[in-house]
C-alpha positions in Angstrom: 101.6 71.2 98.1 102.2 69.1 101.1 103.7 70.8 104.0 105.9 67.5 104.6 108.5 66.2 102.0 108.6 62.4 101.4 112.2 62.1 101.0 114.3 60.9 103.5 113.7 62.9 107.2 117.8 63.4 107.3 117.1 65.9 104.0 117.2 69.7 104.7 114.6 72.0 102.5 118.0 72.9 100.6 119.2 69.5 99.0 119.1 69.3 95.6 118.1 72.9 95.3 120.4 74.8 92.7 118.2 78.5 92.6 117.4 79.9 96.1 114.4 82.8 95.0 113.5 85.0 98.0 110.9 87.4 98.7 112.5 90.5 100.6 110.6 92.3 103.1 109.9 89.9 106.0 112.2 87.8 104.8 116.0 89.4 104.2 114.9 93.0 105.8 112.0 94.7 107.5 112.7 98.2 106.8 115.9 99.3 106.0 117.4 96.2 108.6 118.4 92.9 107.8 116.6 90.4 109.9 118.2 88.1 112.3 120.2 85.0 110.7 118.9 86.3 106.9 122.4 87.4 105.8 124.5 84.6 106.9 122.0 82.2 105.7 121.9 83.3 102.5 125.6 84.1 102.1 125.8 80.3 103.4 123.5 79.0 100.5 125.5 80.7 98.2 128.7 79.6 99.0 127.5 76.3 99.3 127.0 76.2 95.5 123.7 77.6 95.3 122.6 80.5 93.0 120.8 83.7 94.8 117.5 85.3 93.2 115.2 88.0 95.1 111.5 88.3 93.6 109.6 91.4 95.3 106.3 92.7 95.0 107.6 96.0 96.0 107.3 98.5 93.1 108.8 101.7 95.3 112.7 100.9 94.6 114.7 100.0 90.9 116.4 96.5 90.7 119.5 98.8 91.1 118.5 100.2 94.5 117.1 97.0 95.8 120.3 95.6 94.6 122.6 98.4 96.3 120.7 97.4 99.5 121.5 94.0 99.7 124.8 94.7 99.0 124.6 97.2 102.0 123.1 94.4 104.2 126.4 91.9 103.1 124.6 89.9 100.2 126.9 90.3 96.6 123.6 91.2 94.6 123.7 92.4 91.1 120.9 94.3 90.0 119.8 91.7 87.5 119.0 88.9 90.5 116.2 91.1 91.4 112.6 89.9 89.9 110.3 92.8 90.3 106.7 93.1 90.1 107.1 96.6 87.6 108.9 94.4 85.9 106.1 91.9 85.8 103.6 95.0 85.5 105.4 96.0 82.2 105.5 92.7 80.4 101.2 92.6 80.8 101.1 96.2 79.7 103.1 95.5 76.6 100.1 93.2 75.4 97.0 95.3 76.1 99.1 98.8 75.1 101.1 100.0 71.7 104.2 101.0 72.1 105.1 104.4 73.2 101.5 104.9 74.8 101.3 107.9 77.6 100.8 105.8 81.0 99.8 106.7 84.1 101.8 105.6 87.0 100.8 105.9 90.5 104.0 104.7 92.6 107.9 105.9 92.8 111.3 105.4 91.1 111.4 101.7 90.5 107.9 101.9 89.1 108.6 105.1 86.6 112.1 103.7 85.5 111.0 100.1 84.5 107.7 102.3 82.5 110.2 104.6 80.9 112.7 101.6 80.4 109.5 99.6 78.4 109.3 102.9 76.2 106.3 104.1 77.7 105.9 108.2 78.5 105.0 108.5 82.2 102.2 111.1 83.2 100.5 112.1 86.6 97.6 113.5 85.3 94.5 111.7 83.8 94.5 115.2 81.6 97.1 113.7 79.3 94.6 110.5 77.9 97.0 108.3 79.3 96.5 104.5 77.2 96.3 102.8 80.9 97.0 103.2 84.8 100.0 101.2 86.5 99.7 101.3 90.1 102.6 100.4 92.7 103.5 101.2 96.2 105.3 104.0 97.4 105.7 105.9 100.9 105.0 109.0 99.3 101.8 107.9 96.9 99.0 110.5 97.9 95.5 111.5 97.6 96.5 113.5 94.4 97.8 110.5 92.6 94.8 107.8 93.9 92.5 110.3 92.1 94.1 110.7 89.4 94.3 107.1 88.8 90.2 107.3 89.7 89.7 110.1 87.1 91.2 108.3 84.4 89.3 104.8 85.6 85.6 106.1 85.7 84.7 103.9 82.6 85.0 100.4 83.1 87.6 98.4 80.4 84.8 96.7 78.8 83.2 99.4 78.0 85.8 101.0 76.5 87.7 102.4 79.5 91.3 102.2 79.7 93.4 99.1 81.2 94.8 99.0 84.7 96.9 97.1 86.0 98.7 96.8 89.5 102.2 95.7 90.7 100.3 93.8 93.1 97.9 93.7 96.0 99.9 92.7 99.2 97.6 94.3 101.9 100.8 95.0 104.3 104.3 95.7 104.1 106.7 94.7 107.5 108.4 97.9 108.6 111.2 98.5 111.4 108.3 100.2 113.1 105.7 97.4 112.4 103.0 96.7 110.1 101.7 99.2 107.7 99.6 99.6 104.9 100.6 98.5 101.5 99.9 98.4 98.0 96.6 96.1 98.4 95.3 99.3 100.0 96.2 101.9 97.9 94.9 99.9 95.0 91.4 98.8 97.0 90.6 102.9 97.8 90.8 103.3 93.6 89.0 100.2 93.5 86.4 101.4 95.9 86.2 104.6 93.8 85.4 103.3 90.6 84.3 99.8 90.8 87.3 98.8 88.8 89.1 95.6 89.2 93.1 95.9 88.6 95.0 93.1 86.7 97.5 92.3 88.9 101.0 91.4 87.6 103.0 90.3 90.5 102.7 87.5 93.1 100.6 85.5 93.7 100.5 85.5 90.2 102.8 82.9 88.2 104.8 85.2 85.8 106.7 86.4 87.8 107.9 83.1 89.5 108.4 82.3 85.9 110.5 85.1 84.9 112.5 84.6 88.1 112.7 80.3 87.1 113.6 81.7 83.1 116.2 84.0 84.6 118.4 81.8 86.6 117.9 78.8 84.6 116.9 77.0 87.6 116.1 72.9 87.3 115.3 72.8 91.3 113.9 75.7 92.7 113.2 76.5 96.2 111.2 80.1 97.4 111.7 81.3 100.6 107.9 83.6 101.7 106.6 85.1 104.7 103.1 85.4 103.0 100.7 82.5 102.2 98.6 84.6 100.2 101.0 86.5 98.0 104.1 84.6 97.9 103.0 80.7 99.2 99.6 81.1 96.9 102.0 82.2 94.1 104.6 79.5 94.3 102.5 76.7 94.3 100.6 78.4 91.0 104.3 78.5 89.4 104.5 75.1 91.0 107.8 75.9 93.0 108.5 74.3 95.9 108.1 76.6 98.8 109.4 77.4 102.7 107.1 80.1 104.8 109.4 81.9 107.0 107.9 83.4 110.6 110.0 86.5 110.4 107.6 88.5 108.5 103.8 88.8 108.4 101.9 85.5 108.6 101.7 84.2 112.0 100.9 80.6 113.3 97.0 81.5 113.8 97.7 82.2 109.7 99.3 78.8 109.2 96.6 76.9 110.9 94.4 78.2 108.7 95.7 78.4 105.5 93.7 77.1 102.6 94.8 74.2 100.3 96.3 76.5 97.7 98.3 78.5 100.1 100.2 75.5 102.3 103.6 75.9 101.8 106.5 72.7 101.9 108.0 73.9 104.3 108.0 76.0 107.8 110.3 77.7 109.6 111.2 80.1 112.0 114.2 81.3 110.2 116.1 80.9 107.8 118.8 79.1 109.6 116.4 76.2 109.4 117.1 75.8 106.0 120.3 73.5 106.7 118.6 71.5 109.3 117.3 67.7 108.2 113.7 68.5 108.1 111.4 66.3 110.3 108.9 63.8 108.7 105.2 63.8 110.3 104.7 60.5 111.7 100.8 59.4 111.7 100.3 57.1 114.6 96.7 56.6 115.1 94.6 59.6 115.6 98.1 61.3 116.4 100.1 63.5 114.5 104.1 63.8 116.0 106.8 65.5 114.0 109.6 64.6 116.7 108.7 65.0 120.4 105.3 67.3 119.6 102.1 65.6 118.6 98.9 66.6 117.8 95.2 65.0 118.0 91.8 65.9 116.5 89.2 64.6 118.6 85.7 65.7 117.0 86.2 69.6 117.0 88.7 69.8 119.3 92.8 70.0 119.0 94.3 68.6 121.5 98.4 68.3 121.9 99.8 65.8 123.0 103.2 66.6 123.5 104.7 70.1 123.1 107.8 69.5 122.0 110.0 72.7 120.3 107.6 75.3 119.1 108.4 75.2 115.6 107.4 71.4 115.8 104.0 71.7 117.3 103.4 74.2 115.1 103.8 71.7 112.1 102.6 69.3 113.8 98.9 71.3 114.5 99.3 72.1 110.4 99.3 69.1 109.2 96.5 67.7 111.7 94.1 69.8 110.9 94.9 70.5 107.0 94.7 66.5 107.0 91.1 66.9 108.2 90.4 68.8 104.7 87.9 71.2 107.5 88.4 74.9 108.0 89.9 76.6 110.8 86.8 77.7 112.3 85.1 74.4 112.6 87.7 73.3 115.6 88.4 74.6 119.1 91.9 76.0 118.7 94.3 75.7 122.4 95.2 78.9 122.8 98.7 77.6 123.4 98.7 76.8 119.2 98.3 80.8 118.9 100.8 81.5 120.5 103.5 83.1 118.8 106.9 82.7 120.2 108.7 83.4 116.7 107.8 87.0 116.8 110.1 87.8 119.7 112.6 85.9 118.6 112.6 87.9 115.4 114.1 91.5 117.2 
């Protein structure tokens, strides 16, 4: 996907969009917080016409929790606007399991209700012969229950070992406190354990933007992601138009760098951006401007031109060196282009 839209520069990233899907952490909360201008934005959207949809890779918390937050944060969410990736999980473990089959599940609540909803019996032990692992994150997911999942793993699927599959693989998860481990980390110590790979079920896998497209009936979709790897690399597989968001984990060193498959439409800093006109690049020479910044490419260097408002330089830099079709680390990057005033403005 291009990072610039060829309609008209007066067009906001929300025309003609009738399904607003959002990711959740690092984009409507980090931690139990909402982030700042999430709420109103969305709440805007909506009364503007627009239907909401959350998709999460988060397997700790039900669709009813998640749902009960938001509502909590000021966003009328009913529990069946939330996609999940158990959800997701459950739908693949239908097709490689029979029904009723004893599964073990290495996560929380909103990864044991959606097994038990499937008609699946949930175990913690590999003792029981469970048919296949489900893994999803958790706070509380220990040693005890990565070994469990390892014990019941030692004998890889094509040789007869038993499926697994995991909610997902995002490396990190955006807390009030920070940055902390997440599900890509539990799932890479089994991993490391048995020399298993896991089928993944959630983003950046499509079925799940697909589910979420099914769901709501949407004609025009738009996401809303603060990952290019889970949620910009999934949208553009589910071919969904996309906006990456700087209030969550990837930073502008991230966007400059981004491969092909993980560019999203859009960028912004937040989501009040959403109902601004969106600027078109102009190409002038060896120039790239997107109103007053403009950047240059001069053999292996990046030069700017003209500084303008952050958010512009920054996709500004994008699309100069993306345009290039050379990675990152064949240029010398200003360190000014690294810089990352979006991450203050997000407390």
């Amino acid at each position: 996907m291009a990072l610039f839209s060829k309609r008209a520069p007066q067009r906001t990233p929300l025309d003609g969009v009738d399904v607003v899907l959002a990711d959740l952490d690092g984009v409507v909360y980090a931690g139990p917080g909402a982030l700042p201008h999430a709420v109103e934005s969305l709440n805007r959207a909506a009364a503007e016409g627009r239907r909401l949809g959350y998709i999460t890779n988060n397997a700790s918390r039900t669709d009813a929790t998640v749902a009960a937050h938001l509502v909590e944060l000021g966003l009328h969410t009913r529990p069946d606007e939330v996609v999940t990736s158990p959800q997701a999980a459950m739908r693949l473990l239908a097709q490689k399991v029979a029904p009723g089959s004893t599964v073990l599940v290495v996560g929380g609540e909103g990864l044991v209700v959606e097994v038990e909803k499937a008609g699946f019996v949930v175990t913690r032990s590999a003792e029981d012969g469970p048919a296949a692992v489900v893994q999803g994150f958790a706070p509380d997911v220990s040693w005890t229950q990565l070994a469990e999942a390892a014990f019941a793993l030692q004998l890889p699927e094509d040789e007869g070992g038993i499926p697994w599959i995991a909610t997902n693989t995002d490396w990190t998860i955006p807390q009030a406190r920070g940055i902390a481990p997440g599900n890509g980390t539990l799932v890479s110590a089994v991993h490391t354990a048995v020399g298993r790979l896991a089928t993944v079920a959630g983003k950046p896998e499509a079925p799940i933007f697909h589910e979420a497209v099914a769901r709501f009936g949407a004609t025009s979709p738009l996401f809303i992601g603060d990952r290019l790897d889970t949620d910009i690399l999934g949208a553009n597989r589910a071919g969904v138009p996309s906006v990456l968001v700087l209030t969550g984990i990837d930073r502008p060193k991230h966007v400059l760098a981004a491969p092909v498959d993980s560019r999203p439409t859009y960028i912004v800093s937040d989501l009040r951006q959403l109902f601004e006109p969106y600027p078109a690049a102009r190409v002038k020479g060896d120039t790239v401007w997107v109103r007053d910044a403009a950047v240059r490419i001069d053999g292996a260097d990046v030069q700017i031109v003209a500084e303008g408002e952050p958010i512009d330089l920054l996709r500004a830099a994008a699309k100069a060196i993306w345009d290039t079709g050379r990675q990152i680390f064949g240029f010398r990057v200003p360190e000014r282009l690294y810089a990352d005033p979006f991450r203050a403005a997000r407390s």
